[in-house]
C-alpha positions in Angstrom: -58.5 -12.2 32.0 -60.3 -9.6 29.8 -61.3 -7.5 32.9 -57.8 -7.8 33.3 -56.5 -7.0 29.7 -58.8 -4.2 29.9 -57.8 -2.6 33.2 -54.2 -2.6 31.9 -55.6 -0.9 28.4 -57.0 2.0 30.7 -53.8 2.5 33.0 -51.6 2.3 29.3 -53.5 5.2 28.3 -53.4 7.4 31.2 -50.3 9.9 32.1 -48.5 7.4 34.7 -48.7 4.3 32.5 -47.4 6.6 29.6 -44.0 7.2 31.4 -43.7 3.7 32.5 -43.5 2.9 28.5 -41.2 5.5 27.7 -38.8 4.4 30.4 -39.0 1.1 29.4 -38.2 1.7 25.5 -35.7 4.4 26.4 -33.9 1.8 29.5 -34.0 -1.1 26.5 -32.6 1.3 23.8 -29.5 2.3 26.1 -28.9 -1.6 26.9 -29.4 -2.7 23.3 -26.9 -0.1 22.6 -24.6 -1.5 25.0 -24.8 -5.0 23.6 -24.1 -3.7 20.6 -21.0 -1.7 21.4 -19.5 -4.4 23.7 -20.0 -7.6 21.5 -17.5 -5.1 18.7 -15.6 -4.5 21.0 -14.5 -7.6 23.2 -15.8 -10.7 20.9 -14.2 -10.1 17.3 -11.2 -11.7 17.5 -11.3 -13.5 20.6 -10.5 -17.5 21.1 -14.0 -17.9 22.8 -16.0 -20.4 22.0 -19.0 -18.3 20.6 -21.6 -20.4 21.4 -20.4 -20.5 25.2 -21.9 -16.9 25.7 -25.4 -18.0 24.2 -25.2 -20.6 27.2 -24.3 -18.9 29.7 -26.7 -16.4 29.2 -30.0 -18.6 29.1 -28.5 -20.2 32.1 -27.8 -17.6 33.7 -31.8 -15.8 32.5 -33.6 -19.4 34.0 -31.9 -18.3 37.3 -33.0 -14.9 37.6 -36.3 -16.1 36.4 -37.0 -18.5 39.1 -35.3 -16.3 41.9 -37.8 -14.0 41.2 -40.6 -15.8 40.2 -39.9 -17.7 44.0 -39.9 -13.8 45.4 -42.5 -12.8 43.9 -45.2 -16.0 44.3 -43.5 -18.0 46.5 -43.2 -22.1 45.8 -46.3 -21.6 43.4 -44.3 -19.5 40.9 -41.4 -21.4 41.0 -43.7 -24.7 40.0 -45.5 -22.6 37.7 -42.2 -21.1 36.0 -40.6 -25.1 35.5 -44.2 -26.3 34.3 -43.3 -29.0 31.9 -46.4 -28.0 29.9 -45.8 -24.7 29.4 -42.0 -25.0 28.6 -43.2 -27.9 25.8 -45.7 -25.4 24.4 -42.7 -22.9 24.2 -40.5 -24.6 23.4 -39.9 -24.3 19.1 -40.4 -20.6 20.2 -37.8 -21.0 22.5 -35.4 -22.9 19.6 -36.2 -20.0 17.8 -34.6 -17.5 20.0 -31.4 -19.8 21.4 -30.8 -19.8 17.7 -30.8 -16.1 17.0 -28.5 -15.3 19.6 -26.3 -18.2 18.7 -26.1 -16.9 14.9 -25.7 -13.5 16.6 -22.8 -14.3 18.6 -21.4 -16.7 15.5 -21.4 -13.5 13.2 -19.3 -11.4 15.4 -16.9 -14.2 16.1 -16.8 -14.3 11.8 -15.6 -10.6 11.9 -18.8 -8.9 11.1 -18.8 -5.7 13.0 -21.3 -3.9 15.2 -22.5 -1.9 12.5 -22.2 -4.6 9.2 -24.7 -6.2 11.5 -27.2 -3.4 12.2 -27.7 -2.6 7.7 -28.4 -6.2 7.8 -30.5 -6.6 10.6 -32.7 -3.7 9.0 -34.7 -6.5 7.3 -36.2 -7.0 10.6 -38.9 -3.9 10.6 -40.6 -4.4 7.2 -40.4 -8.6 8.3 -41.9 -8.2 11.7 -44.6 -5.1 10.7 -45.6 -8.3 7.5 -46.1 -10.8 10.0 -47.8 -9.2 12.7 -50.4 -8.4 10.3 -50.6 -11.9 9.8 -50.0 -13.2 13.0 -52.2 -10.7 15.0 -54.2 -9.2 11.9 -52.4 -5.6 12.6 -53.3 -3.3 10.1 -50.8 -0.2 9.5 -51.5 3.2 8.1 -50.3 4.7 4.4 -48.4 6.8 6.6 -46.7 4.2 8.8 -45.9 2.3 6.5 -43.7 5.2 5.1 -42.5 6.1 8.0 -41.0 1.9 8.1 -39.8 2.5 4.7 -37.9 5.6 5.3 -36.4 4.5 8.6 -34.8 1.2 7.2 -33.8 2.6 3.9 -32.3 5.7 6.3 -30.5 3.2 9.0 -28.8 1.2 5.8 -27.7 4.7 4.3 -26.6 5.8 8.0 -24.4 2.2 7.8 -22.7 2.3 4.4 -21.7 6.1 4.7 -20.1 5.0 8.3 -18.6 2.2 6.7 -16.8 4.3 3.9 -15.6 7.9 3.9 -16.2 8.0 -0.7 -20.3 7.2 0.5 -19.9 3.8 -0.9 -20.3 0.0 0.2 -17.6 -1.4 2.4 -16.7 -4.8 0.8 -16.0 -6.3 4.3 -20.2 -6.4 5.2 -20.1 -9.1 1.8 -18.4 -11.7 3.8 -19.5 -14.9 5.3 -20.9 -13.3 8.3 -23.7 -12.0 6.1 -25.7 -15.6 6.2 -25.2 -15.8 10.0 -26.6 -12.3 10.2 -29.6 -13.1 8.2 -30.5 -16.1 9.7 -30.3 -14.4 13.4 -33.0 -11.7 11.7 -35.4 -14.1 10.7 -35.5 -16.4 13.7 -35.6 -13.7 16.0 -38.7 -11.8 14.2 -40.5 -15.2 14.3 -39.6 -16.0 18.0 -40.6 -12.3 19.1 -44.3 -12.3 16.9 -44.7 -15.9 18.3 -44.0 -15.0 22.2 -45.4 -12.1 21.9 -48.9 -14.0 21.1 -47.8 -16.7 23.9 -47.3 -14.1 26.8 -50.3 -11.3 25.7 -52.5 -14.7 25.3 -51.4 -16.2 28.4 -52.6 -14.9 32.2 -49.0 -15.4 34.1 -46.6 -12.7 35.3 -43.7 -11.9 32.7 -41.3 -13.3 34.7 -42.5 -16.9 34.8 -43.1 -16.7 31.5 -39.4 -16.1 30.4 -38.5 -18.7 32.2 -40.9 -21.3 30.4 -39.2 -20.2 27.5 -35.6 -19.7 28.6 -35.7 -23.6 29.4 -36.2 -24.3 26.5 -33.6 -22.1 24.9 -30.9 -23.6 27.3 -31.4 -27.0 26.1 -31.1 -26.0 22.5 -28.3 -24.1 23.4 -26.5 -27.3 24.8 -27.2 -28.8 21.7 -25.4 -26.0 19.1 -22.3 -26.3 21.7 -21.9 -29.6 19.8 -23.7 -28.6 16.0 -21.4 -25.4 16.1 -18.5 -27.3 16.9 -18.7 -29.7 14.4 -19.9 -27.6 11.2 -18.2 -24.6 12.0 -15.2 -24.0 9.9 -13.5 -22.0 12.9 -11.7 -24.7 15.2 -12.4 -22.5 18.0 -15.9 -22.5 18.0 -15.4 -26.6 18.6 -15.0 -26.4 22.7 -13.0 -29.6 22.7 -10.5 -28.2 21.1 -7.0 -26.6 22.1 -6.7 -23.4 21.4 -3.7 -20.6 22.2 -4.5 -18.3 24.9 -3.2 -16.1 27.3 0.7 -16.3 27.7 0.9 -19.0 24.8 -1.2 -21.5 26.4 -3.2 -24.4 24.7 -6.7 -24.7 26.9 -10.0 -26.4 26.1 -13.4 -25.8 27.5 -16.7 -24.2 27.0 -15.8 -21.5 29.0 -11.9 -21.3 27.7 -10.3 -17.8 27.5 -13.6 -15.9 29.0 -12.4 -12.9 31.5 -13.5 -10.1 32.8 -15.2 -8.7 29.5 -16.8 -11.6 28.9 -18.6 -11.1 31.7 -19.3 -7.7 30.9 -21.3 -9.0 27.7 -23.2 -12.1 29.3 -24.5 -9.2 31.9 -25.3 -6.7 28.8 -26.8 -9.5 26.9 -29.0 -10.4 29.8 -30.5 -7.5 30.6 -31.2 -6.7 27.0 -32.8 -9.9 26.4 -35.2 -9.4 29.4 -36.4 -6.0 28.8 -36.8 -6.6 24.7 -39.6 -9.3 26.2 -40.6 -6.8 28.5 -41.4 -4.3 26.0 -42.3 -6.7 23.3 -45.1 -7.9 26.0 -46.5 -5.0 26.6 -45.8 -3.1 24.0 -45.5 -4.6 20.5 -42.4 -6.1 18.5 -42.9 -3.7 15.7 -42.3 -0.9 18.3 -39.9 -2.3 19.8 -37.7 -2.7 16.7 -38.4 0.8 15.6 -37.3 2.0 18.9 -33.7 -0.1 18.5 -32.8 1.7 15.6 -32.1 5.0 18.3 -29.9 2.6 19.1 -27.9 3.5 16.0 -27.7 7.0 17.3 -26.1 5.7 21.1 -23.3 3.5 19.2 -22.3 6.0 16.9 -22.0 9.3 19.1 -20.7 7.0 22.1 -19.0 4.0 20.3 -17.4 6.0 17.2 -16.9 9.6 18.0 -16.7 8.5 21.9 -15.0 5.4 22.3 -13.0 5.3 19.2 -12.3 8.8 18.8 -13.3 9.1 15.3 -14.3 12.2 13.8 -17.7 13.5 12.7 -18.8 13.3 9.8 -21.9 15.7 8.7 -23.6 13.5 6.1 -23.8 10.8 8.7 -24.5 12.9 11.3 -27.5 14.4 9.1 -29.0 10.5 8.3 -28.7 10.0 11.8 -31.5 13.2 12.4 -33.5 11.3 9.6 -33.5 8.3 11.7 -34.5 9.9 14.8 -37.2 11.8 12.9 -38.8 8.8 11.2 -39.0 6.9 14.2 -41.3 10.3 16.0 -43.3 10.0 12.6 -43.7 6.0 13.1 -45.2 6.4 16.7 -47.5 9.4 16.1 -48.6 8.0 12.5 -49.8 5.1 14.6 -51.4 7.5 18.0 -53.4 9.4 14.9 -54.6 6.2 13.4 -56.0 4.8 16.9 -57.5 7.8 17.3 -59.3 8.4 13.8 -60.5 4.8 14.5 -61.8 5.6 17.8 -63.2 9.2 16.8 -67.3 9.0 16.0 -68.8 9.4 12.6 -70.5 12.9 12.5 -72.4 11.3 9.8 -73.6 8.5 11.3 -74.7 10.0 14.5 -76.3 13.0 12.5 -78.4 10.0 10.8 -79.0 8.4 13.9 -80.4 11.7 15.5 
């Protein structure tokens, strides 16, 4: 495994693994932008049940998984990918995530909008940069940590101004939604740090390592179907319930009033969700959430000025820059900081000569 570990170290560093990262972060940004843009667009409002598309999607991720896994290793990665051991040893990492997404999916279905949810889900960068010092004793730079500070305090500015033409607060992102919101940030930082450590620590392919944690997210998944339904002050979100449809229609169902969009964001949401693990294992999580606030960039120029035909505005249009900037000054705060560690002391091998 560390002859292994260190191989991949040496191809990270050279040119061809280099653009392999990029186009991973910069494939993932364009998809978490997507998720974004379609969950505003085709979820608020709808008489889904909300906690449907959380299940459908971990279903849908354990078959991928294992159709792959199967390609790839034949009968010995499909065993490996159902191994009861490993999905047991996943698994509160795995309730972790199935939660996220179902808060996620709950605080759209409140009425919190694409871009409510982003200022709040700023918490996530100083949060997951804290406990991956603690979980894989990370240590940051003065300057990165800068660089953190002005990015979130720059993507909650880049929000509010969206949110309000006068520059101040919209009093829609204080609703309800907000503890939903919160609640999907902090159990997603902890499942990401936490698989992170599982699938850099462990010595299977990616692949059947999502799955031993997908499993596990299904089955929690099953079991909000029935929490969300019954605590949930939204009689839609309870799937034995009637609800009015199409053409006046009173259906029930966990799958009641999906269509064509619907499918549209299960397909988003699944891609996204593989290639944030992607990038989170080979990569870090910190990275990977600076790199989603780009993401920011994608929803506004396409999903605002694009999408909704709304007009620019240059105050926004300037934080957006800052953004964009403080991200550049994250990644090469951190490439100058690896390489003043790895640098010699002139004054140490002077005494040593």
């Amino acid at each position: 495994l560390r002859t292994r570990n260190s191989q991949f170290v040496v191809w990270m560093s050279s040119k061809k693994g280099g653009l392999v990262q990029l186009a991973c972060v910069v494939i993932f940004v364009v998809f978490d932008s997507a998720r974004t843009i379609v969950n505003d667009q085709y979820i608020n409002g709808t008489p889904i049940v909300s906690q449907s598309i959380t299940f459908a999607q971990f279903g849908a991720s354990i078959l991928v998984g294992l159709v792959v896994s199967a390609a790839a290793e034949g009968m010995t990665g499909f065993k490996d990918a159902l191994s009861w051991k490993e999905i047991l040893r996943c698994f509160p990492v795995a309730t972790c995530f199935s939660l996220s997404q179902t808060f996620t999916i709950m605080a759209y279905s409140s009425g919190v909008s694409g871009m409510e949810n982003t200022v709040i889900g700023n918490v996530y960068m100083p949060l997951s940069a804290l406990l991956s010092r603690w979980i894989f004793r990370r240590s940051y730079s003065f300057l990165e940590w800068v660089a953190l500070t002005v990015l979130m305090l720059s993507a909650s500015a880049f929000v509010l101004l969206q949110n309000s033409a006068s520059g101040s607060p919209s009093e829609s992102i204080f609703n309800t939604g907000i503890s939903y919101v919160l609640l999907s940030v902090v159990m997603s930082c902890l499942a990401s740090m936490l698989s992170e450590k599982i699938m850099k620590a462990g010595n299977s392919h990616f692949y059947i390592q999502k799955v031993n944690l997908d499993v596990g997210s299904f089955f929690t998944s099953i079991l909000m179907l029935f929490v969300c339904g019954l605590t949930s002050k939204r009689d839609q979100d309870a799937f034995w319930k009637k609800r009015v449809v199409e053409d006046g229609r009173m259906e029930a169902g966990i799958f009641v009033a999906w269509n064509w969009q619907m499918i549209i964001v299960l397909v988003v949401t699944l891609l996204q969700n593989w290639l944030a693990g992607f990038v989170a294992k080979r990569l870090s999580t910190v990275i990977r959430s600076s790199a989603q606030q780009l993401s920011l960039l994608i929803v506004y120029f396409v999903g605002d000025l694009l999408l909704n035909k709304k007009g620019f505005d240059w105050p926004v249009g300037t934080t957006a820059l800052v953004i964009a900037l403080s991200v550049q000054v994250f990644v090469f705060a951190g490439q100058a900081a690896k390489e003043h560690v790895h640098q010699p002391n002139p004054s140490r091998a002077a005494a040593a000569a």
